[in-house]
C-alpha positions in Angstrom: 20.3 72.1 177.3 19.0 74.2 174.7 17.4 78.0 175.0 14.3 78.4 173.0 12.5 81.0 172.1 13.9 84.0 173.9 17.0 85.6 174.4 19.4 83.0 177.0 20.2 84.2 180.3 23.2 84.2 182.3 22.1 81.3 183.9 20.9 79.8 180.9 24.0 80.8 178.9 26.5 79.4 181.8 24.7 76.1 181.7 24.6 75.9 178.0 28.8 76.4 178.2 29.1 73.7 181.0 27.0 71.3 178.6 28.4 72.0 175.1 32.1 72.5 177.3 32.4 75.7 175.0 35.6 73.1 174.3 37.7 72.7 170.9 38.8 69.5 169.5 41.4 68.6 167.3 39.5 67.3 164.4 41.2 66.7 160.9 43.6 69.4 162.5 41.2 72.2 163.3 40.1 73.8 166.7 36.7 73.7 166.9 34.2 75.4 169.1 30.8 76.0 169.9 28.5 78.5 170.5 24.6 79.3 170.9 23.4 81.8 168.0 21.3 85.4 169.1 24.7 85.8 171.3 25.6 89.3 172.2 28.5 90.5 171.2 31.9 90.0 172.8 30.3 86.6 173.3 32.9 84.2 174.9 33.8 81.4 172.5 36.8 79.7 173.6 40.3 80.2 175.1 42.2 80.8 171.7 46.0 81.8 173.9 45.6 78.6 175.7 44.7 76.1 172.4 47.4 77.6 170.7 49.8 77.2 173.0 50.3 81.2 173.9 50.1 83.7 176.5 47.6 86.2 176.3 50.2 89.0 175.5 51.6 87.3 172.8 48.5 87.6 170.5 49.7 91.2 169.7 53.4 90.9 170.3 53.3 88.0 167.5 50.1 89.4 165.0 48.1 86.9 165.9 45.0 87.7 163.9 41.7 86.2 162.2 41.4 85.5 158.1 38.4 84.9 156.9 37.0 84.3 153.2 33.2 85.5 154.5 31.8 89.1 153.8 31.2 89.7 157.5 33.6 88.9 160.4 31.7 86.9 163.3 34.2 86.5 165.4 37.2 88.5 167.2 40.0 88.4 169.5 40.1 89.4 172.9 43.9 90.2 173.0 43.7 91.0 177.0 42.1 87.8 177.8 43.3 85.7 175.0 39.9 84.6 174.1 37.6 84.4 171.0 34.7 86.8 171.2 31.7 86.9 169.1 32.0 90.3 166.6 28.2 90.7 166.7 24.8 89.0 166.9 25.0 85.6 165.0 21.9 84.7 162.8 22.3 80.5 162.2 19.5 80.8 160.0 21.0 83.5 158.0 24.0 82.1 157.6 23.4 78.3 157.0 19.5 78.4 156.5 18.3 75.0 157.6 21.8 72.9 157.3 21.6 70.2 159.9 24.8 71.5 161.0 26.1 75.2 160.8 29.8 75.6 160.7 31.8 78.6 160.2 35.5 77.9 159.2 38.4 80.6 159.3 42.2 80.7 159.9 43.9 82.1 162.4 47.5 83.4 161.4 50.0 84.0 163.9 52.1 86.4 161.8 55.5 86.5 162.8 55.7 82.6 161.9 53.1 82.8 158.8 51.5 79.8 160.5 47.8 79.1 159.6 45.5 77.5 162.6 42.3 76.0 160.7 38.8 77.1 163.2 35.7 75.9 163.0 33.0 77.4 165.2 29.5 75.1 165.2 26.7 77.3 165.6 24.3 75.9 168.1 20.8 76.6 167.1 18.0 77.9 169.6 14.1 78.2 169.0 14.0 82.0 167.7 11.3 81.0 164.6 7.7 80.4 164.6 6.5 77.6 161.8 5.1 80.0 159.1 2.8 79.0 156.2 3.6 81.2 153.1 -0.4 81.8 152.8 -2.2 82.7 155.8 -5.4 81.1 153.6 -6.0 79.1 151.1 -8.6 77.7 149.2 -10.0 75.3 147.6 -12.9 73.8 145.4 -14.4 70.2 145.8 -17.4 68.6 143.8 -19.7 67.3 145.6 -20.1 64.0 143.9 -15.7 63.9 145.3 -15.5 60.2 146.9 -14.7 59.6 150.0 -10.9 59.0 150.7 -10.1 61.6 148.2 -6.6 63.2 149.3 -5.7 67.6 149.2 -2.4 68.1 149.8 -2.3 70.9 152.2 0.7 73.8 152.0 3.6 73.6 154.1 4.8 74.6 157.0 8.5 76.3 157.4 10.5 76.7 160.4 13.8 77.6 160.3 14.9 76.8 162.9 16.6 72.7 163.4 16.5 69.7 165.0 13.5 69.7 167.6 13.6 73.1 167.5 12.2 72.8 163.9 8.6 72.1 162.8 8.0 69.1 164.0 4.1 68.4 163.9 0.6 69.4 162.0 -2.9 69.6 163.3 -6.0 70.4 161.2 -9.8 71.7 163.5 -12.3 69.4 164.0 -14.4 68.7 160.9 -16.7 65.7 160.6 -15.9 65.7 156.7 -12.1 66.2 156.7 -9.4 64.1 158.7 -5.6 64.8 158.4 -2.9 62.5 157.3 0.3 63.6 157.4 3.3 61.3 154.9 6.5 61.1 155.4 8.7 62.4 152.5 12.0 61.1 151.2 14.0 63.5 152.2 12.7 62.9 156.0 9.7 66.0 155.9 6.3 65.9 156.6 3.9 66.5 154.2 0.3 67.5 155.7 -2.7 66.3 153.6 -6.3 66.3 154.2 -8.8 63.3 153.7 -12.3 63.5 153.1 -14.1 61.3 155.2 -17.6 61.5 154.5 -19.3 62.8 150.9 -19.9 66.7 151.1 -23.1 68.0 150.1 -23.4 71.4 148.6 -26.8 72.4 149.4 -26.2 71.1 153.1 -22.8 73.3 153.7 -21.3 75.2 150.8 -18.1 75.5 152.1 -16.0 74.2 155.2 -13.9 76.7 157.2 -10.8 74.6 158.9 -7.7 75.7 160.8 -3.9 74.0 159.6 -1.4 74.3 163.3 1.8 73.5 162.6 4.3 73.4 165.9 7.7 72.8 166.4 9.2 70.7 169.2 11.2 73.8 171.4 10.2 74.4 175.0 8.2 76.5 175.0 6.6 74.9 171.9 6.2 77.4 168.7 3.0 77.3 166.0 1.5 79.0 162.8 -1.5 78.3 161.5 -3.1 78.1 158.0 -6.7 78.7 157.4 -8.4 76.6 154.9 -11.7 77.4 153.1 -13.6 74.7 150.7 -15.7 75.1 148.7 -18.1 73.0 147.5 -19.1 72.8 143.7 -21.2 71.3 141.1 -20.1 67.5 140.1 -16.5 67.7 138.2 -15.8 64.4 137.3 -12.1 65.1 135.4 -9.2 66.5 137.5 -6.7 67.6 135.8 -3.1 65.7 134.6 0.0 66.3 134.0 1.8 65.0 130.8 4.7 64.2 133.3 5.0 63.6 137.3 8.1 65.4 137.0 10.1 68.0 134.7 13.7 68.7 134.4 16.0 70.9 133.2 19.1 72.2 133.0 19.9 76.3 132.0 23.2 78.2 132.1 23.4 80.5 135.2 24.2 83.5 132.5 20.8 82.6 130.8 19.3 86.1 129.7 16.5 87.4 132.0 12.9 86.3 130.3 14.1 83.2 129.3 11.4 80.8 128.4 13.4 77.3 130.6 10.5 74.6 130.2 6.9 74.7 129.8 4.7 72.5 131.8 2.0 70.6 130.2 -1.8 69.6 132.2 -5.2 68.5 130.6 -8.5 67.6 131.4 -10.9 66.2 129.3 -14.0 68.4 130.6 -15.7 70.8 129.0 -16.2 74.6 129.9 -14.6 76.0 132.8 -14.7 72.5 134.3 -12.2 71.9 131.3 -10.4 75.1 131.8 -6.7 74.6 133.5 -4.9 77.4 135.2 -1.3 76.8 136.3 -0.2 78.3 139.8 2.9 77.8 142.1 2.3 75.6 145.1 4.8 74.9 148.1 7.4 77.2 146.7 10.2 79.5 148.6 9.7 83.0 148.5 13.5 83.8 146.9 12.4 80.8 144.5 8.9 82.4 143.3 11.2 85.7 143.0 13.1 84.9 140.5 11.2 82.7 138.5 7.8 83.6 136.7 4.7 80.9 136.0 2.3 81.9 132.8 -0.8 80.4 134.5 -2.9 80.1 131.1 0.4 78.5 129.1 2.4 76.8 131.7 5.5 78.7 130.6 8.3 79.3 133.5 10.5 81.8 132.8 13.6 83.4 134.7 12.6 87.3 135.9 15.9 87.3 137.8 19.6 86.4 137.0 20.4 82.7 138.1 23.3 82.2 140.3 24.7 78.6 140.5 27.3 80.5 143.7 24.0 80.8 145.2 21.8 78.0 143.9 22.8 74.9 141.9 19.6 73.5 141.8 15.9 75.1 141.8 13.0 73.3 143.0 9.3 74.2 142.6 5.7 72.2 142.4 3.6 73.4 139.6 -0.4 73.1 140.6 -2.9 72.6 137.7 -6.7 73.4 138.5 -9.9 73.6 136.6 -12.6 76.2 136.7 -14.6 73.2 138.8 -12.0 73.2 141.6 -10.3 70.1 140.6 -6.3 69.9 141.1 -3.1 68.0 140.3 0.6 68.6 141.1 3.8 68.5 139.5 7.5 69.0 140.6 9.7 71.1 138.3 13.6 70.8 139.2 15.8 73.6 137.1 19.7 72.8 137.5 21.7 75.5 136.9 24.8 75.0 134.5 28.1 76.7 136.2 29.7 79.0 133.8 33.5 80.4 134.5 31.9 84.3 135.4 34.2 84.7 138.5 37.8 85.5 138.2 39.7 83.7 141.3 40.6 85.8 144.1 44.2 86.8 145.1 44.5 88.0 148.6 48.0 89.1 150.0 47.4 87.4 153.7 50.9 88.8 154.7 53.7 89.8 152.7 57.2 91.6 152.9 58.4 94.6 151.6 62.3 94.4 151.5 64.9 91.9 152.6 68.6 91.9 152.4 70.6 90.4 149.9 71.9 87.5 151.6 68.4 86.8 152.0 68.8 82.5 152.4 66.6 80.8 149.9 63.6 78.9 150.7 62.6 82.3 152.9 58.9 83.4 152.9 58.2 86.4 151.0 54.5 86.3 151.6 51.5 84.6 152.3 48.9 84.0 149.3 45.5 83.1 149.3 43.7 82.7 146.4 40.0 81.8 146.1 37.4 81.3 143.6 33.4 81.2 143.2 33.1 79.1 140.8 32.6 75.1 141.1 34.5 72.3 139.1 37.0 73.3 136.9 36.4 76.6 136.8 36.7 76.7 140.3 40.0 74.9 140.2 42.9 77.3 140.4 46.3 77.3 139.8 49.0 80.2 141.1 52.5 81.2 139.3 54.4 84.1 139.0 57.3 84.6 136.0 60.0 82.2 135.7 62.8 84.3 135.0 62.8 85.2 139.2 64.7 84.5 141.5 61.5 83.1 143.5 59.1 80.3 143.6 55.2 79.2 144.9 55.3 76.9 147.0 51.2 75.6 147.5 49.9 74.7 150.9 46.6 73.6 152.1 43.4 75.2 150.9 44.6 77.1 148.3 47.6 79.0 150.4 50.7 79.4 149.1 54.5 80.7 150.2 56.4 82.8 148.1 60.0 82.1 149.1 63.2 82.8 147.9 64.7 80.2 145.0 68.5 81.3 145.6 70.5 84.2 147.2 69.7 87.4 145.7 72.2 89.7 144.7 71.9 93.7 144.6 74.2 94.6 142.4 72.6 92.8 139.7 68.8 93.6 140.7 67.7 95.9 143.4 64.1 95.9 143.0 61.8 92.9 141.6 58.4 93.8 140.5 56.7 90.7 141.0 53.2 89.6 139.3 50.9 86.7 141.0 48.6 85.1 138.3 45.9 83.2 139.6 43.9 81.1 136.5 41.0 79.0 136.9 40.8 76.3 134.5 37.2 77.0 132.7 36.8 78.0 129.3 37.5 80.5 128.7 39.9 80.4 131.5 40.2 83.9 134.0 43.0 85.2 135.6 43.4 87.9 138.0 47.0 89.3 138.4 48.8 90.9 141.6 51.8 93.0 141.8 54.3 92.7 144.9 57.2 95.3 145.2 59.9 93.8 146.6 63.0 95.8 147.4 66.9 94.1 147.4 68.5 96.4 150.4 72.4 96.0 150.5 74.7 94.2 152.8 78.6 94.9 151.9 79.8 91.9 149.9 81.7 93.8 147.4 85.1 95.2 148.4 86.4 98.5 146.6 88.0 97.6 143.0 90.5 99.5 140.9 90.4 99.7 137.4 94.3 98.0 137.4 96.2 95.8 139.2 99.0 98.4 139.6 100.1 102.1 138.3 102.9 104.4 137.2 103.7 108.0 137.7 106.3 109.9 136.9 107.2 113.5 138.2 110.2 116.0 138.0 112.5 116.6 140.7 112.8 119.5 142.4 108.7 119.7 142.3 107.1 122.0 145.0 105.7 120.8 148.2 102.2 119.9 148.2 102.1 118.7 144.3 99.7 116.4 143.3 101.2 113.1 142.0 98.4 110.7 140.9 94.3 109.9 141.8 94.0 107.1 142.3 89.6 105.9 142.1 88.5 102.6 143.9 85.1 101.2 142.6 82.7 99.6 145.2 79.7 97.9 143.2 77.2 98.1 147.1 75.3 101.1 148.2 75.3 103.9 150.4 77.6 103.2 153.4 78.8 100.3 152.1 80.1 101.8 148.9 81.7 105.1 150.5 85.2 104.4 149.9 88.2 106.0 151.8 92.1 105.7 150.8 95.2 105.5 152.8 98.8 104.0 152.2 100.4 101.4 153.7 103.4 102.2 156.1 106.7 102.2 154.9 110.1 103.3 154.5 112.5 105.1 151.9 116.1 105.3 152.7 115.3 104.4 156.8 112.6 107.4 156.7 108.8 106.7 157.0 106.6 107.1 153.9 104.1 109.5 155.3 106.9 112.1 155.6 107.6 112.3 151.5 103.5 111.9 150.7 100.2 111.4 151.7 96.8 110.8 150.2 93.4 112.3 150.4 91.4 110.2 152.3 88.1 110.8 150.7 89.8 111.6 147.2 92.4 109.2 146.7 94.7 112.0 145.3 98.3 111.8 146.2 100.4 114.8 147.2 103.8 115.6 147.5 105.3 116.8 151.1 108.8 117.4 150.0 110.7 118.0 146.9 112.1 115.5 145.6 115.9 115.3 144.3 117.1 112.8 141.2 120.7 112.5 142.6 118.8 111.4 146.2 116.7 108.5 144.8 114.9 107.8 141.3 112.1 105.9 142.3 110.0 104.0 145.1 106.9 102.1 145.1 104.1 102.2 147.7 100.4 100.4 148.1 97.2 102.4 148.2 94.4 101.2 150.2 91.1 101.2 149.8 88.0 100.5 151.9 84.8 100.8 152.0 82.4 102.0 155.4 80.4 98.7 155.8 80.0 96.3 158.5 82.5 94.8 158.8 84.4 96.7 156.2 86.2 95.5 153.0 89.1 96.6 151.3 92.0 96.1 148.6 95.1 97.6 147.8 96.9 98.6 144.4 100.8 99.4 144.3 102.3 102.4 142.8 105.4 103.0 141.2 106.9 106.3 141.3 109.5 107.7 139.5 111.4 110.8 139.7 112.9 112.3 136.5 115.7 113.8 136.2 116.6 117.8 135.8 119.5 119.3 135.3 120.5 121.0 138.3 124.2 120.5 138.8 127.0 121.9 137.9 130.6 120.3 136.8 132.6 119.4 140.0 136.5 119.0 139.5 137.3 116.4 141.9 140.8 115.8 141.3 143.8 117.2 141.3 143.0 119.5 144.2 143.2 123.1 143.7 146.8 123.6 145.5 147.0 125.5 148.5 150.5 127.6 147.4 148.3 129.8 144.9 150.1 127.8 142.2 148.2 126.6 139.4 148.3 122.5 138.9 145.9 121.0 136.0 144.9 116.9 135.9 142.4 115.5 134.1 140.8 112.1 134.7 137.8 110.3 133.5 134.9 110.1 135.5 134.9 106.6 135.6 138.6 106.2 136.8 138.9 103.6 139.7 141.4 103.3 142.8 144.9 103.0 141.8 144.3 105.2 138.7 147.4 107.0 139.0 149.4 103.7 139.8 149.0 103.2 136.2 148.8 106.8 134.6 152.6 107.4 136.2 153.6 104.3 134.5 152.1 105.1 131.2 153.8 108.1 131.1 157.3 107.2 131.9 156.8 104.2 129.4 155.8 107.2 126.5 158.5 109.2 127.7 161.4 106.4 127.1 159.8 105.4 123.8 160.0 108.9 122.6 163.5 109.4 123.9 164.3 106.4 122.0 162.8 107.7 118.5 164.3 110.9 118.9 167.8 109.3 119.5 167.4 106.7 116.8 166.3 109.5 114.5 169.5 111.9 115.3 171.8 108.4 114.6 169.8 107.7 111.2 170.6 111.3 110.2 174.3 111.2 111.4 175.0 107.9 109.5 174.0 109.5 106.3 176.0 112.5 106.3 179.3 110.2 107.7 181.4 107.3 106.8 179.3 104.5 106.1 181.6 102.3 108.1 181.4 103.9 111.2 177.4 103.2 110.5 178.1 99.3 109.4 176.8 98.1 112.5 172.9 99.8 112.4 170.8 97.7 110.3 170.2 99.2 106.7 166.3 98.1 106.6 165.6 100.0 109.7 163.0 102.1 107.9 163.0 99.9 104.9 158.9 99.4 105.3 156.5 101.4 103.7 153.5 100.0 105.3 152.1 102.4 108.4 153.3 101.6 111.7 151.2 102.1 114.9 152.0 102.9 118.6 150.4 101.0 121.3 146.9 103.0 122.0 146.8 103.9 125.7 143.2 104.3 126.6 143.7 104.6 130.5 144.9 108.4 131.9 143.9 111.8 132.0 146.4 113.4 130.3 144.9 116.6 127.4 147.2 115.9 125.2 147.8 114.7 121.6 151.0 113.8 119.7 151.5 113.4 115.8 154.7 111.3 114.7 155.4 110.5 111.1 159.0 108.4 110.1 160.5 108.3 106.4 162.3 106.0 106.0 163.3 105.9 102.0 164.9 109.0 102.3 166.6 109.0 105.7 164.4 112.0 106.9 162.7 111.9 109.7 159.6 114.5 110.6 158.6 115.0 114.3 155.6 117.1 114.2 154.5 117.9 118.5 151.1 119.7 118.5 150.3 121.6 121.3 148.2 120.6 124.1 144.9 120.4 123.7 142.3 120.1 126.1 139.4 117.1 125.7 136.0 117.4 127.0 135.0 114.2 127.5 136.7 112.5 130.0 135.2 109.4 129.9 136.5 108.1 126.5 139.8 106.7 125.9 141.9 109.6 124.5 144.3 108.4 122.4 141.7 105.7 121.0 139.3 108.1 119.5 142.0 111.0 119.0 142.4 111.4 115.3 145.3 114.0 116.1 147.6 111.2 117.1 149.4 109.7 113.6 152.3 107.2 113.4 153.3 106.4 110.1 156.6 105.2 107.8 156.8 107.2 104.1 159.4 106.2 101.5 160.0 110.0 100.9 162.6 112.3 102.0 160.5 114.9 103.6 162.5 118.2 105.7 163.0 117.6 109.2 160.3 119.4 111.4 160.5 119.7 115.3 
């Protein structure tokens, strides 16, 4: 069923659904639809939800929306019925002129997925247009000696309407000199042309008033008629002719306005006015005769308007020579318009994303591209890119979409913000681009733990420091970002001489500087090591740990301590001296040293007093000492006793050449440094034989 020539009814509309099924089709991959044109708007169109496989709520919980390349949007979504809705009154004849078939294509992008859904919407046409002649008269001039037979080809109708909705028929008034025939032209239209039946007679009828109806097949049926006047002229036996049945050309579309494109070329070998040719344009579209201009006395055609392949690619026109007798002939001028590259392809961000995290996976969609442009051929063939140096790529989908998606895993502490530029180039020469810019911010995840400088540290401090003494910063690095990167410090439990770490020093948390909670004492401990902690405030946090050495340094703060022999008790006074690093049974030894000196000098001292006596006696009574007692000069030495604590130092000096003896006993002396063997390093303590006589000394 098809409405013509009003606006449909309910009724009518309701029947036209249950015909056409108002259904879609999966064609090539595309949901198509149908609908009448001259529809109000909100116009039901089809069930959208349904052939998408959705719920009418989800159309705005998942962006479900329309993209289309067109200037005006025809269509909409009903997001409470989950239907597609005309946007406004649709004019087929505006938008596809007299196509056969008038489809509108657009996407429809369900966001949340970046899925595209190909549409196609046919656009039913209805009988809304009268057939129109461009003239509503015309005339023309016969001679009256024209022979019967003689064709006119009469103007044409237009209707734009299609189908049987179309023109579809002509009829010319009643005239007992004129018949109509109407051809059949190649490309399937019908091209009216009146026959002159019997010879006209000038001085009998001077000119014949007819009436052209041309009527379309709609129901009602639709006509516009074309009056026709002839006249009829003195004998003209020469009609004019074209050099050729046809002219061609082909012109730039950037041709400068007033550009002479072809000239057009008809003679007739009369003379006067019946020789006289005047060039007009004949059967011609009215956007055609506005942009192009015909010198009737030359046969020049020139452009008075810019040509636009985007709009036209091909311009035909029929060129009518006459003479001054009324005599005609026809020619068809075709102008083909050259494409040059004046568009620059179109870039349109369908969807895009502002910011993802760093562990963004690669091969995720950034955005959504579409890029489009006017031009035909090459210069209509575009390619995308962006730099090469990113971390991202194009991946190209139908109909000029494409992805940009991650190429690998971003990272934030190298790049946090990538300033990308889309190049779309067509391939004409010169070749145009058109660049866009996406901002596209790294946000941080914590994948970076908190770093010190070194893998450990040394301090050193005093003892005896006061409480609350700062004893080392220690600074964690953490390379993420706000929470992630706030970094806190703590120690790691443990224990000096059985006694928890926390009770001899603690850290800032938020500083890392450690402090002091007691003084510290040399002669308690000289060092201890402990870990410092570091972690950061992210989700789930990371941390690392540094160890810590610290060593106390020694003061002096003590004085001597006399350990033994005990003061005694009696108020008597008693004085032993012992080195410091004397062991157990010391004194089992010193007793023994000294008994051992003691006999050896009660020896000397009686061998002495007998060497003396046997030089002032008999030397028989001395027969049986030995007379080489003393008889070496070379320097005798005692057995050094390193071990004891006794503060004294002896000096003993034989002579033996002389039989005097010299016993020299020093007084005690005291030695401050207990630790050394005393007779060892004592230079006071001399034992040596002299050949000399020296006095006796005790």
């Amino acid at each position: 069923m098809v409405i013509q020539g009003k606006q449909p009814s309910c009724s009518e509309l309701f029947l036209l659904c249950l015909f056409l099924g108002l259904s879609w089709e999966a064609w090539a991959g595309k949901i198509r639809y149908m609908v009448p044109e001259e529809t109000d708007k909100a116009f039901f169109v089809g069930n959208i939800a349904e052939d998408l496989g959705l719920q009418p709520q989800e159309l705005i919980e998942r962006r479900v929306r329309i993209i289309s390349r067109g200037r005006m949007q025809l269509f909409a979504l009903n997001p409470r019925s989950g239907s597609l809705v005309t946007a406004g009154r649709i004019d087929r004849e505006e938008l596809c002129a007299q196509s056969v078939q008038c489809l509108v294509s657009f996407n429809i992008l369900v966001e949340d997925k970046m899925k595209l859904f190909p549409v196609e919407v046919e656009i039913i046409d209805i009988n809304d247009n009268t057939p129109q002649f461009q003239l509503e008269d015309v005339e023309f001039k016969m001679n009256e000696i024209t022979t019967p037979g003689t064709r006119i080809p009469l103007p044409l109708g237009q209707d734009l309407d299609v189908g049987m909705n179309s023109l579809q028929s002509y009829q010319l008034s009643s005239n007992p000199h004129f018949s109509l025939d109407v051809q059949q032209g190649a490309d399937g239209s019908q091209l009216p042309e009146m026959v002159l039946q019997s010879p006209l007679d000038r001085e009998e009828e001077a000119v014949h008033h007819l009436l052209l109806t041309a009527s379309d097949g709609g129901n009602p049926v639709l006509s516009g008629t074309l009056r026709i006047h002839v006249q009829v002229v003195d004998a003209n036996d020469n009609p004019p002719a074209f050099t050729q049945a046809q002219y061609n050309t082909s012109v730039p579309e950037n041709v400068p306005l007033g550009t002479r494109l072809l000239t057009v070329k008809a003679t007739d070998p009369d003379e006067g006015v019946n020789g006289e040719v005047a060039y007009s344009f004949h059967n011609i579209d009215h956007k055609i005769a506005q942009i192009f201009q015909l010198d009737s006395y030359t046969g020049e055609i020139s452009n008075k308007e810019a040509l636009d392949f985007e709009e036209y690619k091909i311009y035909s026109m029929e060129i009518q020579a006459q003479d001054g007798a009324g005599l005609m002939a026809r020619a068809k001028v075709l102008v083909k318009v050259l494409d040059i590259n004046d568009n620059a392809p179109e870039v349109t961000m369908t969807s895009v994303t502002t910011s993802v995290p760093e562990n963004f996976p690669p091969g995720a969609i950034i955005a959504l591209i579409s890029v489009h442009d006017q031009d035909s051929g090459d210069n209509g063939d575009t390619t995308c890119s962006i730099p090469g140096n990113l971390p991202f790529k194009l991946e190209k989908l139908d109909d000029n979409f494409y992805h940009l998606v991650t190429e690998r895993t971003l990272d934030r502490e190298l790049t946090s913000r990538y300033n990308i530029t889309v190049t779309a180039t067509d391939q004409g020469t010169p070749a145009l681009s058109t660049e866009t810019h996406i901002s596209l911010q790294v946000t941080d995840i914590n994948d970076n733990p908190p770093v010190f400088p070194q893998d450990s540290y040394s301090t050193f401090i005093l003892e005896n420091n006061p409480r609350g003494a700062s004893l080392f910063s220690a600074t964690a690095h953490d390379a993420d970002s706000n929470e992630n990167a706030l970094v806190t410090y703590s120690l790691v439990e443990d224990t000096i001489q059985g006694v928890p770490l926390s009770s001899y020093v603690s850290i800032n948390s938020d500083t890392g500087v450690l402090y002091a909670l007691r003084s510290f004492d040399y002669e308690q401990f000289r060092d201890f090591q402990l870990r410092v902690v570091a972690c950061d405030s992210g989700d789930p946090p990371l941390s690392s740990n540094v160890s810590l050495s610290l060593f106390v340094l020694d003061q002096n703060d003590n004085t001597p301590e006399i350990l033994y022999p005990a003061l005694p008790t009696d108020d008597s006074t008693g004085v032993e001296l012992a080195p410091r690093s004397a062991e157990p049974g010391y004194l089992f030894y010193l007793v023994v040293a000294l008994a051992l000196i003691s006999v050896l000098f009660l020896l000397s001292v009686i061998l002495a007093v007998a060497l003396r006596l046997r030089r002032s006696s008999s030397p028989a009574v001395w027969s049986c000492f030995p007379q080489d007692l003393s008889s070496k000069s070379g320097p005798g030495v005692l057995p050094s006793y390193s071990e004891g604590t006794l503060p004294y130092s002896y000096n003993l000096c034989v002579a033996s050449r002389l039989a005097k003896t010299e016993f020299t006993f020093s007084n005690l002396k005291p030695d401050m440094v207990p630790s050394r063997d005393l007779l060892c390093d004592d230079t006071s303590v001399d034992v040596c034989v002299s050949s000399e006589d020296p006095p006796n000394r005790f």
